[in-house]
C-alpha positions in Angstrom: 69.8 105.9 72.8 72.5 108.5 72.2 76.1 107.9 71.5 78.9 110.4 71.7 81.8 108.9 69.8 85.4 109.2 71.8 87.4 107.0 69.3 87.5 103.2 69.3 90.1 102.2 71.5 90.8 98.7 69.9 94.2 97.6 72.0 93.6 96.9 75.3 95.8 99.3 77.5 98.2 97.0 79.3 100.2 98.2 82.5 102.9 97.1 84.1 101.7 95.9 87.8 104.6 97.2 89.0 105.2 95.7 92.6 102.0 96.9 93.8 100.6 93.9 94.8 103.9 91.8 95.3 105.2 94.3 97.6 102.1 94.3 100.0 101.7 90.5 100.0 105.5 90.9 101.2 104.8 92.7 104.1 101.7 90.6 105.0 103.6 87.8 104.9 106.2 88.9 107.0 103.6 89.5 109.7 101.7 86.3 109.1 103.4 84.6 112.5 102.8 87.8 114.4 99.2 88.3 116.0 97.7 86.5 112.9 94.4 85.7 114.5 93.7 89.4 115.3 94.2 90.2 111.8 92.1 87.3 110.8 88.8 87.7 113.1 89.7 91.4 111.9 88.8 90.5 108.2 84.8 90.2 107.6 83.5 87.2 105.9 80.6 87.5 103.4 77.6 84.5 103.1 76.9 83.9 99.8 79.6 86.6 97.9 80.0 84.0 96.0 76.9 82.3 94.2 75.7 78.8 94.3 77.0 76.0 91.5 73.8 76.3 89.4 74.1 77.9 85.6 77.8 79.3 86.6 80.7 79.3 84.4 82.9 75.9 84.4 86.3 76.1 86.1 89.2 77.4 84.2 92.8 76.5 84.1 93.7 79.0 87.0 92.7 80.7 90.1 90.0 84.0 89.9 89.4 86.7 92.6 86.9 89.5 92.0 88.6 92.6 93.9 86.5 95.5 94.8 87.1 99.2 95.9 84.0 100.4 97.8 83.0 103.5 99.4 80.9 103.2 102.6 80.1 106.5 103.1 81.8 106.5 106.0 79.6 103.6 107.7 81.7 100.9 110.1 79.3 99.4 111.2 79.1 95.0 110.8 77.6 94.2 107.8 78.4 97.3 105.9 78.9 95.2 102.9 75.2 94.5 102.4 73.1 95.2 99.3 72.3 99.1 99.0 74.9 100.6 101.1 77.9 100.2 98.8 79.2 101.7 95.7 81.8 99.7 93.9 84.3 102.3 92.6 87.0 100.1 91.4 86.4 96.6 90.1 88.9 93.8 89.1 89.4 90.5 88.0 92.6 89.2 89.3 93.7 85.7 87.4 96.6 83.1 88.4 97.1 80.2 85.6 97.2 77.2 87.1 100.8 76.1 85.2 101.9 79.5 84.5 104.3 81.8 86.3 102.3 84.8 85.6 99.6 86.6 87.1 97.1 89.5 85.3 94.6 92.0 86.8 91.8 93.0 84.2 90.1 96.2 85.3 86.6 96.4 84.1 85.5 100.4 84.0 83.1 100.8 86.4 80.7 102.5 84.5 80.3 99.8 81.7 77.3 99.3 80.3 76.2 95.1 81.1 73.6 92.9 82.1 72.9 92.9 85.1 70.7 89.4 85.6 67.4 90.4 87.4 67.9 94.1 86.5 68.8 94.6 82.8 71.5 96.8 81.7 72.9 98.7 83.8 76.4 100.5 84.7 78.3 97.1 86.4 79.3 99.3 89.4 75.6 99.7 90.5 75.3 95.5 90.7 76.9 96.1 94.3 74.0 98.6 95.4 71.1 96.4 93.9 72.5 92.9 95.2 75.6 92.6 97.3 78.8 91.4 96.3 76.6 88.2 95.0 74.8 90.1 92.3 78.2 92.1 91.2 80.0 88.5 91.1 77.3 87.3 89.0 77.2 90.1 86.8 81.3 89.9 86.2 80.6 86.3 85.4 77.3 87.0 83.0 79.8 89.4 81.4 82.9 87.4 81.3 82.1 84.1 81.1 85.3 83.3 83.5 84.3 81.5 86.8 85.2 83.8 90.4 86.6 81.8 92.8 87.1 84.2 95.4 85.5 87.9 96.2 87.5 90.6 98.2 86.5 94.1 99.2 88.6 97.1 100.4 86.7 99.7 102.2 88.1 103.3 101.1 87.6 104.2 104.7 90.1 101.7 105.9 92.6 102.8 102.5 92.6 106.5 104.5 93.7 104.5 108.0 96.1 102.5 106.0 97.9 105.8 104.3 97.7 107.6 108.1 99.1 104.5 109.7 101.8 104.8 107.0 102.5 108.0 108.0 101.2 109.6 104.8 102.5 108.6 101.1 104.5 111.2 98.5 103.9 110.3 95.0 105.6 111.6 92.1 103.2 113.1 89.4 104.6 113.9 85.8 101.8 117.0 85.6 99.8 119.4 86.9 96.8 118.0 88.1 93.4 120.8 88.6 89.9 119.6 89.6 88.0 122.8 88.6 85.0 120.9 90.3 86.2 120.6 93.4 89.0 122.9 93.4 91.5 119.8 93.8 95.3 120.7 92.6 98.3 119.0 92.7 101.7 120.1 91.3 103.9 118.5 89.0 106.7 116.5 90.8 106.6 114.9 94.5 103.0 115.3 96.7 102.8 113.5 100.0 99.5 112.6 100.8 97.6 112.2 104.1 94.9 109.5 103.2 91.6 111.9 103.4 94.1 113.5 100.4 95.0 110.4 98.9 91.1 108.9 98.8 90.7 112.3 96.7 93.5 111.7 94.3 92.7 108.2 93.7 88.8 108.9 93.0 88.7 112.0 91.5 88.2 111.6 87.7 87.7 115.3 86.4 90.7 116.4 85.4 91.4 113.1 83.6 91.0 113.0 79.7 90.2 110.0 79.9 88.1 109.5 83.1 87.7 106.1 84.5 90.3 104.4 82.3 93.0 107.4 83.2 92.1 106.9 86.8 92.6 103.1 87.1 96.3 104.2 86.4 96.2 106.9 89.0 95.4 104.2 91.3 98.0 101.8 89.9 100.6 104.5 90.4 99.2 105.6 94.4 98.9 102.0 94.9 102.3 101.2 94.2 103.3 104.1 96.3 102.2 102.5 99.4 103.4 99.1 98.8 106.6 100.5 98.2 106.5 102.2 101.8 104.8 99.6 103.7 107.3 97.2 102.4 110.3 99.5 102.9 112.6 99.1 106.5 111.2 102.0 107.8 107.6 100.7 108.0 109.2 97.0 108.8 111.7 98.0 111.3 108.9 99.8 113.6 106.3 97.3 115.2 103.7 99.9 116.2 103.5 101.4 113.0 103.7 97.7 111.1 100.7 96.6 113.4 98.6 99.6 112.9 98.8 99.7 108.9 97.7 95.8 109.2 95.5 96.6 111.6 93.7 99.3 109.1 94.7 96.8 106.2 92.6 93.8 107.9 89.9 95.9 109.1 89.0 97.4 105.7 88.8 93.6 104.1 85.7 91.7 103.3 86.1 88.4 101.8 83.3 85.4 100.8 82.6 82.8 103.4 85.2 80.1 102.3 87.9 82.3 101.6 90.4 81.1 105.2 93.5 82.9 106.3 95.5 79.8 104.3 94.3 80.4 101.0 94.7 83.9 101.5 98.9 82.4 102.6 98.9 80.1 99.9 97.8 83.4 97.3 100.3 85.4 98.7 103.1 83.1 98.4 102.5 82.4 94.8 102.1 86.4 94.1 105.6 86.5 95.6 106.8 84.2 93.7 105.7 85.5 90.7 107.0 89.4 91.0 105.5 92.4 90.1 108.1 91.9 86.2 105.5 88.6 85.6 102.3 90.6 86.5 100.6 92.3 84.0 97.6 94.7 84.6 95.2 96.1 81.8 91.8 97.8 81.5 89.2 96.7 79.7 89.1 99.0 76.3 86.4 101.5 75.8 85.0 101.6 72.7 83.2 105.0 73.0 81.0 106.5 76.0 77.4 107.4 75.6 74.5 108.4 77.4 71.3 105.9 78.7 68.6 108.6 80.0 70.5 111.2 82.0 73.6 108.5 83.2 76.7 108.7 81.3 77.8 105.2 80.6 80.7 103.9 79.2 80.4 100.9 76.0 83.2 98.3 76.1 84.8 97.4 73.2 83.1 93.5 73.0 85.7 92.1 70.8 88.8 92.8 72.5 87.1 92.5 75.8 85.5 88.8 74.6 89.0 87.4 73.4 90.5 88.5 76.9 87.7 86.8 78.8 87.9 83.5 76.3 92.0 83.2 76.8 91.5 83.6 80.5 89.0 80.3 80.1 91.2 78.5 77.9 94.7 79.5 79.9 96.5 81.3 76.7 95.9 85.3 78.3 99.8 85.3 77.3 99.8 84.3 73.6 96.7 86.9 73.3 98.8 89.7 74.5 102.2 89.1 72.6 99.4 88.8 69.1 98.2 92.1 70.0 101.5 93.6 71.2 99.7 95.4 74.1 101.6 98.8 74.8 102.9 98.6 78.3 102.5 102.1 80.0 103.3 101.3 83.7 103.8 105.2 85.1 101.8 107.2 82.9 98.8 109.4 83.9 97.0 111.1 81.3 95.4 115.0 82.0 93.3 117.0 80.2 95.7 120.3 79.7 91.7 122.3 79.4 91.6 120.7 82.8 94.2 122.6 84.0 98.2 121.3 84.3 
């Protein structure tokens, strides 16, 4: 097995969530009372996402989803979630202590190199295709140790509806960024997106110095884009375009079997309560990135990634942070300058 040494990346890189998820929740709240059970029966429900009580992880202090960003290759049809005919681009573990008004999002690279029970190693992304949501759950779990309570899925299909119904979304990048592969470009300063533009920006990786880790904040920043606009009067003050974004919002969900519309209420209105100042995303640190056969694969850094895993368990994720005095970089996207920029 080969190794090519990028530099140990001991801290984990902390981000400031900021309003991303809060702001959304907002808006989906505000439309809970208004043709909720369209968007409900609109939201598919996945048997057996999450696995059975045998040889699992105990409960923890707190609440755990497993959120996924899948790409369907453009398939809509029922069922699409099913083993084989997903790729899991963006995978998180988002944790709510139980007595604590905080909430945290751990992004776990998607090409990170885990067990995958049944399959041995394997790049944790590729659990989805060989399993189903159950198979990635139980991988995050063999990885983590930490319990999922919940699963949830957003088809990058239904993320391009959800920026069209928006009417687009401008972002404001701090560089140049060039996608010699592709021939992608965006300018420094403000680019509004349509979403087949936005689905590029928030999955291409190449002119990123530091690939998957450098894009997870791309998508933090795009992300917080949106909610900013879906939240904002002009989104909330014009029904059609309010019901179609939920529309594309709802359609583009999967969620396990026992996950109901009220827990889904009862998340958002603690997510609210909590603000985007009291929620704190971070990726999981790569240690270096190396090479199984012909697959570039990316090697977590176990110890930092271990102690993360272990406070979420034992409810001190805070304490853990402040001892490590995690850098907080909530806007910035790293590029390559020999990738153009």
């Amino acid at each position: 097995m080969a190794r090519s040494r990028r530099g140990r990346r001991r801290g984990l890189l902390a981000l400031g969530f900021t309003g991303c998820c809060a702001l959304l929740v907002a808006v989906l709240l505000a439309a809970l009372a208004w043709r909720l059970d369209t968007y409900d029966r609109n939201i598919e429900r996945l048997g057996g996402a999450v696995p059975e009580e045998q040889g699992r992880p105990d409960d923890d202090p707190g609440e755990n989803w497993l959120l996924i960003g899948s790409d369907m290759r453009g398939d809509s049809t029922p069922g699409r979630w099913r083993s084989g005919e997903a790729h899991a681009d963006v995978i998180m573990l988002l944790h709510v202590p139980e007595e604590e008004d905080r909430a945290y999002v751990v992004a776990i690279p998607r090409d990170s190199w885990v067990e995958i029970p049944g399959h041995g190693r394997d790049k944790i992304a590729e659990a989805l295709g060989l399993g189903g949501p159950r198979l990635l759950t139980e991988a995050v779990e063999e990885m983590s140790g930490v319990r999922v309570d919940h699963f949830a899925a957003v088809d990058f299909a239904g993320f391009e509806e959800m920026t069209d119904a928006l009417g687009g979304v401008t972002i404001d990048l701090p560089h140049d960024v060039y996608d010699q592969t592709n021939g992608w470009y965006w300018e420094a300063g403000e680019n509004h997106m349509d979403g087949a533009e936005a689905l590029r920006f928030v999955r291409e990786r190449k002119g990123l110095g530091g690939s998957d880790t450098d894009r997870i904040k791309r998508q933090q920043v795009f992300l917080r884009a949106m909610a900013e606009k879906a939240a904002g009067e002009e989104i909330r003050g014009d029904p059609r375009r309010l019901d179609a974004f939920l529309l594309a919002a709802s359609g583009a969900v999967a969620v396990d079997e026992d996950t109901t519309m009220d827990m889904m209420r009862a998340l958002a209105v603690r997510l609210v309560g909590i603000g985007a100042e009291n929620t704190a995303f971070m990726s999981l640190p790569v240690q270096e990135t190396g090479w199984e056969g012909e697959r570039n694969v990316v090697y977590l850094d176990e110890e930092v990634a271990d102690g993360v895993f272990e406070r979420i368990r034992d409810g001190g994720l805070a304490d853990y942070m402040d001892e490590r005095e995690l850098e907080h970089e909530a806007d910035r996207i790293e590029v390559d300058p020999s990738m153009g920029g």
